[in-house]
PyMOL Python script that loads the backbone (N, CA, C, O; Angstrom):
from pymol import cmd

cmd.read_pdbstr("""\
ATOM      1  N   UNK A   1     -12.607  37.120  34.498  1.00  0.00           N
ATOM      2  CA  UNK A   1     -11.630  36.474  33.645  1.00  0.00           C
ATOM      3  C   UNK A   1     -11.403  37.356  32.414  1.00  0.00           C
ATOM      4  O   UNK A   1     -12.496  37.851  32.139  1.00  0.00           O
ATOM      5  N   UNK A   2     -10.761  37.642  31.822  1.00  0.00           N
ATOM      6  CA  UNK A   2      -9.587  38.274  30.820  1.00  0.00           C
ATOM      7  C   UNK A   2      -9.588  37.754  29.590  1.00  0.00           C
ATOM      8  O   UNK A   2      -9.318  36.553  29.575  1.00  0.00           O
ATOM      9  N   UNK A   3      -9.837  38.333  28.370  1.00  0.00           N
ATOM     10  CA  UNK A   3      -9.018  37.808  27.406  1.00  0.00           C
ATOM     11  C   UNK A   3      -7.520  38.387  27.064  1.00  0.00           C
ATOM     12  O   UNK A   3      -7.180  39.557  26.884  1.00  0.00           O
ATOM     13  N   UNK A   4      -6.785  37.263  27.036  1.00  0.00           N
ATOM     14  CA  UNK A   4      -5.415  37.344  26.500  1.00  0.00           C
ATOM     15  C   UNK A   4      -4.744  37.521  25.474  1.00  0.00           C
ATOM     16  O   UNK A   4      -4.087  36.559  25.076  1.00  0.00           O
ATOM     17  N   UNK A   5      -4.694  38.670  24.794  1.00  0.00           N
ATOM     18  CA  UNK A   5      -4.522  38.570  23.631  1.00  0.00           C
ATOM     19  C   UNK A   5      -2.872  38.874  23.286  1.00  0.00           C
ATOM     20  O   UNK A   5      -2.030  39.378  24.029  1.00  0.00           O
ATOM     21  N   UNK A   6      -2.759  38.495  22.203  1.00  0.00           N
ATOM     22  CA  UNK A   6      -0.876  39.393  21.577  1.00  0.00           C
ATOM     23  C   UNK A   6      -0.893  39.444  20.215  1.00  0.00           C
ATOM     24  O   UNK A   6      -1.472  38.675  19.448  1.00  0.00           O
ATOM     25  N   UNK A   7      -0.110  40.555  19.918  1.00  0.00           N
ATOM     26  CA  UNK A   7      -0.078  40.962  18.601  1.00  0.00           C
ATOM     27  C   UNK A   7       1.241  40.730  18.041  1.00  0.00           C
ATOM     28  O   UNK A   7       2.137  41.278  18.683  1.00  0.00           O
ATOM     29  N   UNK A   8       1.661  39.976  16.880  1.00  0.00           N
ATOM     30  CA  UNK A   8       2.545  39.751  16.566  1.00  0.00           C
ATOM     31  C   UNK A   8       3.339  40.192  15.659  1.00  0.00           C
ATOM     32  O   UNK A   8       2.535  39.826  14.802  1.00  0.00           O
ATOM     33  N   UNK A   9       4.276  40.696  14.970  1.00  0.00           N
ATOM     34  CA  UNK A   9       4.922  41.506  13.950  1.00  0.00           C
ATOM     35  C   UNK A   9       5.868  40.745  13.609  1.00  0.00           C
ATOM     36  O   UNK A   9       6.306  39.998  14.484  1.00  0.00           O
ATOM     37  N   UNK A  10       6.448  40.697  12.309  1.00  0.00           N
ATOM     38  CA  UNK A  10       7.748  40.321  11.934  1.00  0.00           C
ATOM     39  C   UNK A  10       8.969  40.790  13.226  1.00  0.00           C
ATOM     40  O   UNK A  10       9.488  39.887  13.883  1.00  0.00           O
ATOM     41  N   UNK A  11       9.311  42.141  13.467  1.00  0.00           N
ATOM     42  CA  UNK A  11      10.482  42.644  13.589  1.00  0.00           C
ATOM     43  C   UNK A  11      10.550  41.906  14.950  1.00  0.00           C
ATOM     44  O   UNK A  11      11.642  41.457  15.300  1.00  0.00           O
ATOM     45  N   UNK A  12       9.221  41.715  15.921  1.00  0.00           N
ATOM     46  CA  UNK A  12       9.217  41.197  17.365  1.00  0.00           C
ATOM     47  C   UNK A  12       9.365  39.786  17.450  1.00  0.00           C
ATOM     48  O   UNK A  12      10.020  39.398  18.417  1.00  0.00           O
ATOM     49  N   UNK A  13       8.896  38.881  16.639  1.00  0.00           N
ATOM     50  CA  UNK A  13       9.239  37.669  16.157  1.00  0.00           C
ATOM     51  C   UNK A  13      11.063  37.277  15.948  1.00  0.00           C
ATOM     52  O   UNK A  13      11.619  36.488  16.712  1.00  0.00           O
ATOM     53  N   UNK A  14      11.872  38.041  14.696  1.00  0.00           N
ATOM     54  CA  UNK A  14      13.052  38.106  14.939  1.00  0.00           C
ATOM     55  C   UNK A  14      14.010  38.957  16.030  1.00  0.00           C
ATOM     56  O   UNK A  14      15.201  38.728  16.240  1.00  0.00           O
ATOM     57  N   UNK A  15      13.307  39.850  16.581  1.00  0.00           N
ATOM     58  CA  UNK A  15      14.366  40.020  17.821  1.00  0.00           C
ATOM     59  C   UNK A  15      14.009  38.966  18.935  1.00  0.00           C
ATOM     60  O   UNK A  15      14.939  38.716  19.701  1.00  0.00           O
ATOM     61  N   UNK A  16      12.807  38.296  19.159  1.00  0.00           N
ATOM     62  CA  UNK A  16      12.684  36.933  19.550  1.00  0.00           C
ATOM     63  C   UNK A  16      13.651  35.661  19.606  1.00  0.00           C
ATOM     64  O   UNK A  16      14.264  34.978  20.426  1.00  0.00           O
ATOM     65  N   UNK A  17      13.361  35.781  17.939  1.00  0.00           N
ATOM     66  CA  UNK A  17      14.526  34.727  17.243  1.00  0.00           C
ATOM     67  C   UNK A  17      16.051  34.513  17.459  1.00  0.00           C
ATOM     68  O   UNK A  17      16.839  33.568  17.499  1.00  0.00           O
ATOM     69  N   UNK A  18      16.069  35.847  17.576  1.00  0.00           N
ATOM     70  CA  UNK A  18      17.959  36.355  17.606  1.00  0.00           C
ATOM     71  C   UNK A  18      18.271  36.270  19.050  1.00  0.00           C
ATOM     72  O   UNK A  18      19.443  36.228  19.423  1.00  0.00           O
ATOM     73  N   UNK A  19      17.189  36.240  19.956  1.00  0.00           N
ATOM     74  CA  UNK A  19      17.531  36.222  21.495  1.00  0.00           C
ATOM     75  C   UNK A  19      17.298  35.010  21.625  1.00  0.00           C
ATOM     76  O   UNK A  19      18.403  34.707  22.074  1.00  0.00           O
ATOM     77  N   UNK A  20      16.605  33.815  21.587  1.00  0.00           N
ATOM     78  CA  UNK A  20      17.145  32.581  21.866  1.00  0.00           C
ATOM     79  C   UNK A  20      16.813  31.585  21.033  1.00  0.00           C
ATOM     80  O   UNK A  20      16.552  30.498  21.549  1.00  0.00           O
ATOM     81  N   UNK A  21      16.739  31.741  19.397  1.00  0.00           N
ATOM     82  CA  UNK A  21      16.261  30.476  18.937  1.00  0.00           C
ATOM     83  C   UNK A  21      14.766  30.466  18.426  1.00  0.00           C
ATOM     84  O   UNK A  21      14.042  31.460  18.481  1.00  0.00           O
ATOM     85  N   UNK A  22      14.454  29.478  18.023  1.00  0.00           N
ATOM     86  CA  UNK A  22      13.153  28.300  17.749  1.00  0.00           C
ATOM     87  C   UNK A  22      12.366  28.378  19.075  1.00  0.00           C
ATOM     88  O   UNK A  22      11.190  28.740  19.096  1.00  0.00           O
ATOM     89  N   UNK A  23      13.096  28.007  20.248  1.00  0.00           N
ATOM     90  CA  UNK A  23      12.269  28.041  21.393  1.00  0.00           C
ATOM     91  C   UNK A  23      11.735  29.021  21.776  1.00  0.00           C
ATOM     92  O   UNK A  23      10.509  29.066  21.869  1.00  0.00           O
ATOM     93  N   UNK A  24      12.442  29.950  22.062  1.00  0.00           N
ATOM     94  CA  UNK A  24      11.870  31.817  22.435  1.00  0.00           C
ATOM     95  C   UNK A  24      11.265  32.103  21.916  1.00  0.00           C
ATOM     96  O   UNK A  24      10.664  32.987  22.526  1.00  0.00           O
ATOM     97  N   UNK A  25      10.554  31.864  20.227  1.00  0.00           N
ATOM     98  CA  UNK A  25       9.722  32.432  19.356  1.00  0.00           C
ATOM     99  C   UNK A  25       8.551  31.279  19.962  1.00  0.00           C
ATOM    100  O   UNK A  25       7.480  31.738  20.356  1.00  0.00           O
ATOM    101  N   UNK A  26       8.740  30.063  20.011  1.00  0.00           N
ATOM    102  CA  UNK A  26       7.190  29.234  20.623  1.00  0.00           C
ATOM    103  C   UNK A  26       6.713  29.709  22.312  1.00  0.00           C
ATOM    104  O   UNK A  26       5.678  29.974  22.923  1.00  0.00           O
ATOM    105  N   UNK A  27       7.633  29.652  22.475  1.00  0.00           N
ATOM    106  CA  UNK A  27       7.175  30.258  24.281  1.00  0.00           C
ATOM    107  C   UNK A  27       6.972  31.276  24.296  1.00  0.00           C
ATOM    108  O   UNK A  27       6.853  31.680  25.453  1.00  0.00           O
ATOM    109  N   UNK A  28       6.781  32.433  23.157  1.00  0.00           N
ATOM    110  CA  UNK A  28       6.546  33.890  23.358  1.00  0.00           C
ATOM    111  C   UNK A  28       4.900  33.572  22.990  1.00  0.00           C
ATOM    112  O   UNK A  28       4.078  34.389  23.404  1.00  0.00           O
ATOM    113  N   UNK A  29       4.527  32.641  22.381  1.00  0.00           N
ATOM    114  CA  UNK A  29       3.140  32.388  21.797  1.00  0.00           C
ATOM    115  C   UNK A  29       2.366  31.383  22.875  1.00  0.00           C
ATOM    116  O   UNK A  29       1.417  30.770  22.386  1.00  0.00           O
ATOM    117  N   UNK A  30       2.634  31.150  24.209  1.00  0.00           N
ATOM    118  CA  UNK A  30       2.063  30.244  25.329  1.00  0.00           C
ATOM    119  C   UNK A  30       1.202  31.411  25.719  1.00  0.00           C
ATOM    120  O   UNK A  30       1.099  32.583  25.357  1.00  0.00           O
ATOM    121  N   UNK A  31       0.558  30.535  26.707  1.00  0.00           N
ATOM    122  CA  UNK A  31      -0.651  31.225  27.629  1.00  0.00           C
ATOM    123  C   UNK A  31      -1.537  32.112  26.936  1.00  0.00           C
ATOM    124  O   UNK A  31      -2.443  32.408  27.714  1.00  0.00           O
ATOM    125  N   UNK A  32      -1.687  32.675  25.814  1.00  0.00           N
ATOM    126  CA  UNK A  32      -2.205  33.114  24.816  1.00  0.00           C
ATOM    127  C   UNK A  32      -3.874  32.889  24.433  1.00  0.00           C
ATOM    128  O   UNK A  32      -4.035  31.721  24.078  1.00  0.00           O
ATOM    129  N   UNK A  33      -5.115  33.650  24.406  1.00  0.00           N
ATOM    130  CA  UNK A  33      -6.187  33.033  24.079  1.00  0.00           C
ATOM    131  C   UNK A  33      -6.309  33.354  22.697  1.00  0.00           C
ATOM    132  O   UNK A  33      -6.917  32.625  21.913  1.00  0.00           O
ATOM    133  N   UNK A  34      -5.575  34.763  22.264  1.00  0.00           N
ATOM    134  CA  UNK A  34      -6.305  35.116  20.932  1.00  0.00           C
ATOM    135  C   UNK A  34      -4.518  35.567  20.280  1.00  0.00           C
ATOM    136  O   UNK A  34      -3.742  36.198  20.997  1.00  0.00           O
ATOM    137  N   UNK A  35      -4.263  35.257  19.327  1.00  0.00           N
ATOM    138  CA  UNK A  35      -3.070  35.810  18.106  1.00  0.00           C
ATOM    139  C   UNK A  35      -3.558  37.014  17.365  1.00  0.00           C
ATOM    140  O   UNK A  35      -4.320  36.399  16.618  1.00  0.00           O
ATOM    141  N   UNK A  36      -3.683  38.129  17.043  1.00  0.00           N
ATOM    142  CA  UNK A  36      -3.670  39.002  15.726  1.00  0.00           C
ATOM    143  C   UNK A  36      -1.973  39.093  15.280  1.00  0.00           C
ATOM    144  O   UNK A  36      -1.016  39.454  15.965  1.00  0.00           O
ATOM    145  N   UNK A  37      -2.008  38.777  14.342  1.00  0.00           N
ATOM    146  CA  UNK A  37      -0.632  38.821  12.990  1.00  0.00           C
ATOM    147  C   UNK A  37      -0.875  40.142  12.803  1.00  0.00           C
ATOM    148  O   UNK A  37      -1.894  40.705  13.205  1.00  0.00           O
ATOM    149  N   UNK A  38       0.220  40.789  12.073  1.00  0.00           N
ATOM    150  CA  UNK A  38       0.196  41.956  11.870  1.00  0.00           C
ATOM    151  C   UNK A  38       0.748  41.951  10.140  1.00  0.00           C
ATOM    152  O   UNK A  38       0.664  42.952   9.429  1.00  0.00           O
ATOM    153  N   UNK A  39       1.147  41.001   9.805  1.00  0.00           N
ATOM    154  CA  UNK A  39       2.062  40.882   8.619  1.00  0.00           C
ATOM    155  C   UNK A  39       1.683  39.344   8.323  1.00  0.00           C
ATOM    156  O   UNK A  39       0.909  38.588   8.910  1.00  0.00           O
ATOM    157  N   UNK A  40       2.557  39.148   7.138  1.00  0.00           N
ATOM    158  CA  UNK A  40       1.847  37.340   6.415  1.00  0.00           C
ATOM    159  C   UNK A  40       3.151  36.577   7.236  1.00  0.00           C
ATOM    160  O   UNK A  40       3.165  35.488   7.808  1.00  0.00           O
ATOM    161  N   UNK A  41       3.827  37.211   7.125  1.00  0.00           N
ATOM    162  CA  UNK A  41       5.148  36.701   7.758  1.00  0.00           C
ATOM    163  C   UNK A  41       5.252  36.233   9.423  1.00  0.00           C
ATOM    164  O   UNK A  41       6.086  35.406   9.793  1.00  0.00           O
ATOM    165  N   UNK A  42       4.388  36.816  10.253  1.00  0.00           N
ATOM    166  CA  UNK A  42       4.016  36.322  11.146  1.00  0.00           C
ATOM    167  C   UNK A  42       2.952  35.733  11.374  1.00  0.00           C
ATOM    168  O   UNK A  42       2.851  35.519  12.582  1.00  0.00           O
ATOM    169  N   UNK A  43       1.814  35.238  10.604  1.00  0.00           N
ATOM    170  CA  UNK A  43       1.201  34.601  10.201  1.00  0.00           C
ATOM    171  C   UNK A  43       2.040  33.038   9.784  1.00  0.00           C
ATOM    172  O   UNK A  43       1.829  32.286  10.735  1.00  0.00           O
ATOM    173  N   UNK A  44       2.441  32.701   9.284  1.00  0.00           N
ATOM    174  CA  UNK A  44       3.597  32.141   9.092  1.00  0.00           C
ATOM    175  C   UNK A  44       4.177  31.379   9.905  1.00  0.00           C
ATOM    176  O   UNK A  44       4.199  30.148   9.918  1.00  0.00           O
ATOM    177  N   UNK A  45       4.755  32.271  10.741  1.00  0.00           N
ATOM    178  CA  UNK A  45       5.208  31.812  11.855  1.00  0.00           C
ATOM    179  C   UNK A  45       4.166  31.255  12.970  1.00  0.00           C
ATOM    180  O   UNK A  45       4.581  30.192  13.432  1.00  0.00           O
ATOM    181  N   UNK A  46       3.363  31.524  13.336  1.00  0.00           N
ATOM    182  CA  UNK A  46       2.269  31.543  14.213  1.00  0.00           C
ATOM    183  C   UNK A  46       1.651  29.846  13.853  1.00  0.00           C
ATOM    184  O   UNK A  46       1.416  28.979  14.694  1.00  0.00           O
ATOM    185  N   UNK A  47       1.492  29.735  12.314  1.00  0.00           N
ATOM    186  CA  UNK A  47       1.064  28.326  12.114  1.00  0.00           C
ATOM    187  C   UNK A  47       2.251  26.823  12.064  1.00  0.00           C
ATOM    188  O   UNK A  47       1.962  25.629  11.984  1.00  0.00           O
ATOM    189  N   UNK A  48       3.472  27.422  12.138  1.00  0.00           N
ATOM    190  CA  UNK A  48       4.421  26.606  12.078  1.00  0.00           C
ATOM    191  C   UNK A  48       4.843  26.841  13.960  1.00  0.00           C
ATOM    192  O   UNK A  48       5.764  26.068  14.222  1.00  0.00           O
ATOM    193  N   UNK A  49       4.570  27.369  14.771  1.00  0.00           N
ATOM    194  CA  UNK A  49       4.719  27.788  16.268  1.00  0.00           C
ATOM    195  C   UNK A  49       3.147  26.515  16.524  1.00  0.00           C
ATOM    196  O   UNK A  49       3.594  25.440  16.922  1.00  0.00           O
ATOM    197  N   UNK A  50       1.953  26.488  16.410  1.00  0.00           N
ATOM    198  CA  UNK A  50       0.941  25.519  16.299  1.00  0.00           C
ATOM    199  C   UNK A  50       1.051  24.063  15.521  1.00  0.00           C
ATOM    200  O   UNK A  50       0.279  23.120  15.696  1.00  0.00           O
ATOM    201  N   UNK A  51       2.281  24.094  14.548  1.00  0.00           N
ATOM    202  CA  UNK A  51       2.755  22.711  14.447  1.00  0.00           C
ATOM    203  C   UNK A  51       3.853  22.392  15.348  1.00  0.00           C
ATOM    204  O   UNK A  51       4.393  21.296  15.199  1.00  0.00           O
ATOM    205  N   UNK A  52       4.316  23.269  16.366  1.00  0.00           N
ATOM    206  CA  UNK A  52       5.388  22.769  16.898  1.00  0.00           C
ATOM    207  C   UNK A  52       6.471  22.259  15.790  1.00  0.00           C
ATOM    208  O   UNK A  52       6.886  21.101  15.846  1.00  0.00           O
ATOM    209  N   UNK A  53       6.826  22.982  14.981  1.00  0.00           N
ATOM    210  CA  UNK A  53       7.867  22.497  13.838  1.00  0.00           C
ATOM    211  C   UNK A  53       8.764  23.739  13.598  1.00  0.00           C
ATOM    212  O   UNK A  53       8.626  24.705  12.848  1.00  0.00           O
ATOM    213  N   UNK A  54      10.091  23.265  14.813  1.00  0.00           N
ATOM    214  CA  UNK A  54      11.080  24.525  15.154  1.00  0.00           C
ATOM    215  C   UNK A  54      12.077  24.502  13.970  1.00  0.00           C
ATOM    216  O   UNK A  54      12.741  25.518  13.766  1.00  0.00           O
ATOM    217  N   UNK A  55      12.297  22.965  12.839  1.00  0.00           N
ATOM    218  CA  UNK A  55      12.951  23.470  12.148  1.00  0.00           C
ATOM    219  C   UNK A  55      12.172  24.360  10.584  1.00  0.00           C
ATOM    220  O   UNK A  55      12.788  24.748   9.592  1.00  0.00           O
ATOM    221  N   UNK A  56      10.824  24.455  10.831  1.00  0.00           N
ATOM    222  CA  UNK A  56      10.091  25.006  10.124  1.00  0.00           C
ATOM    223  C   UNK A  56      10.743  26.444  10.270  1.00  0.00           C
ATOM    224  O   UNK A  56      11.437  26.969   9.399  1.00  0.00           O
ATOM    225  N   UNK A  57      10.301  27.221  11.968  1.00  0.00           N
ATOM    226  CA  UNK A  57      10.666  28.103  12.462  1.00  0.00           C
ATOM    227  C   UNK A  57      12.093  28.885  12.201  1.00  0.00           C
ATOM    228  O   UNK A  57      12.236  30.092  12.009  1.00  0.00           O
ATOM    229  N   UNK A  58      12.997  27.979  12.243  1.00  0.00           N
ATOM    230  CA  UNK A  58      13.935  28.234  12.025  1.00  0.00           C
ATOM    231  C   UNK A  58      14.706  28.279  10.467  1.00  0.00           C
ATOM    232  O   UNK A  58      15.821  28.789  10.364  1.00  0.00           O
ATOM    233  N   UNK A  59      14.048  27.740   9.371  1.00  0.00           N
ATOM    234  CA  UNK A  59      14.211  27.711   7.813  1.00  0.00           C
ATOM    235  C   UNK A  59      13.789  29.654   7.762  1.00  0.00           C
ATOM    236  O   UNK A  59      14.542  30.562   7.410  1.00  0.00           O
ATOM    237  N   UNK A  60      12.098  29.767   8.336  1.00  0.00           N
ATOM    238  CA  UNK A  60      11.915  30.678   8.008  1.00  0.00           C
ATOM    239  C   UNK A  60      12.197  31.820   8.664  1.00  0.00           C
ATOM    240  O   UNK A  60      12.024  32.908   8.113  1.00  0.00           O
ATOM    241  N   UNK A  61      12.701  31.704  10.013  1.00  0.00           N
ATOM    242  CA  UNK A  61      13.555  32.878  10.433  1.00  0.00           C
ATOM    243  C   UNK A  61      14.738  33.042  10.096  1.00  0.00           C
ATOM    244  O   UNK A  61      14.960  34.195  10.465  1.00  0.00           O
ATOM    245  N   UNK A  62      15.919  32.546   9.505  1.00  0.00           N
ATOM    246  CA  UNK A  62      16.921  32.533   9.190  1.00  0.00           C
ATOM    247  C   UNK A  62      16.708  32.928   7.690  1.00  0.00           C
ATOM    248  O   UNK A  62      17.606  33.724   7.416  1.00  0.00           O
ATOM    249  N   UNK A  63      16.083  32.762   6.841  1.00  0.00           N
ATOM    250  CA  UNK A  63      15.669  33.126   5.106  1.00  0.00           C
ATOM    251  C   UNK A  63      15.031  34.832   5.024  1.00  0.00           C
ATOM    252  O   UNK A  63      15.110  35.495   3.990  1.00  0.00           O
ATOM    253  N   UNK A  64      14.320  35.424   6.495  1.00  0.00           N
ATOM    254  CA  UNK A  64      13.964  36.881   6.548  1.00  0.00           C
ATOM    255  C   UNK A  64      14.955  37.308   7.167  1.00  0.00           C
ATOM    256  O   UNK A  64      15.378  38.339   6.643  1.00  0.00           O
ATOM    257  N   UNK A  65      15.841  36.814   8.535  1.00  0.00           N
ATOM    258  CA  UNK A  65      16.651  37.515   8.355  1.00  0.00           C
ATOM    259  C   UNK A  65      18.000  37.685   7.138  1.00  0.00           C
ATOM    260  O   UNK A  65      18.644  38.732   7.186  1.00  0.00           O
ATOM    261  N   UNK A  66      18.285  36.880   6.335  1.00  0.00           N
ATOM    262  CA  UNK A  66      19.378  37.032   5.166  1.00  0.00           C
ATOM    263  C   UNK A  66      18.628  38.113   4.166  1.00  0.00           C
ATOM    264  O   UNK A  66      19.352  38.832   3.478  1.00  0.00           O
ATOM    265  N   UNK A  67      17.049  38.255   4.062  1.00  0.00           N
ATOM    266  CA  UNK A  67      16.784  38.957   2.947  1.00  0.00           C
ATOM    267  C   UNK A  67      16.949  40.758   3.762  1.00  0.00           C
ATOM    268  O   UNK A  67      17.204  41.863   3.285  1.00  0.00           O
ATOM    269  N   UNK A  68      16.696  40.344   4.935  1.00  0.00           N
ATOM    270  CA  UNK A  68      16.827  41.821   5.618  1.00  0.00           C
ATOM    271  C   UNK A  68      17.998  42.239   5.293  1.00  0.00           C
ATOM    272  O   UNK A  68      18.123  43.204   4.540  1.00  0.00           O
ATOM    273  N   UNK A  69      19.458  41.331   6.004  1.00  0.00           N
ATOM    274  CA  UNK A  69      20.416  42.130   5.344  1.00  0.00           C
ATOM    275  C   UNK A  69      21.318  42.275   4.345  1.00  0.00           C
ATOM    276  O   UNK A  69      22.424  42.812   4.287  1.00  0.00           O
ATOM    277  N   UNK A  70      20.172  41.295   3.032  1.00  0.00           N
ATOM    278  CA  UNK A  70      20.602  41.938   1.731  1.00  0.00           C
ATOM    279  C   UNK A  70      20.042  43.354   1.630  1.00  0.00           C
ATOM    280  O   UNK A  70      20.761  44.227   1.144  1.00  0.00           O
ATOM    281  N   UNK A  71      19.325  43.524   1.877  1.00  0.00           N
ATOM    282  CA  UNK A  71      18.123  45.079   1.657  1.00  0.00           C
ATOM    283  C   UNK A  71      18.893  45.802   1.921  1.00  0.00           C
ATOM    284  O   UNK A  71      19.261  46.492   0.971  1.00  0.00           O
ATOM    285  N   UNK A  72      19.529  46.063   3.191  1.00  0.00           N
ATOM    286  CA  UNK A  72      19.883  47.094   4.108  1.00  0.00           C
ATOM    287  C   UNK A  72      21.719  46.899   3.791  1.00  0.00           C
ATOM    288  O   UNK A  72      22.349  47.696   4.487  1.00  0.00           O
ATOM    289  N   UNK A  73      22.654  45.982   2.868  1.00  0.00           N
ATOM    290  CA  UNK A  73      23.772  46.310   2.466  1.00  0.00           C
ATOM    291  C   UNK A  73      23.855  47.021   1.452  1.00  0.00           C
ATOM    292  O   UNK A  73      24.959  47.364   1.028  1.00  0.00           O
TER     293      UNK A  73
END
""", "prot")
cmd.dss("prot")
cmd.show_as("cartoon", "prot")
cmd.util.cbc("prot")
cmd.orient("prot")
């Protein structure tokens, strides 16, 4: 038997996000034994993905992506 692990990042989280939603970011975190975060920001996400609270998910994916493309205009 295996441990299962995944590593999570901001940028993989929102291209997650941008491909289907609230849902695609919780179902990318199933079958899973162990999380390492890579950033606070997916940290973040990871504990609001364990409350099952997609409009959590979605406040805070939609607020990193607007600050991304203030940065980058």
């Amino acid at each position: 038997m295996s441990f299962n692990k995944r590593y999570f990042c901001k940028d993989s989280l929102i291209n997650r996000y941008e491909y289907g939603g609230a849902e695609a970011v919780i179902s990318f975190f199933a079958k899973i034994d162990g999380a390492i975060f890579e950033d606070s920001f997916s940290s973040q996400i990871g504990d609001a993905v364990y409350e099952r609270d997609a409009e959590l998910i979605d406040k805070l994916m939609q607020n990193e992506i607007k600050n991304h493309e203030q940065r980058t205009s």
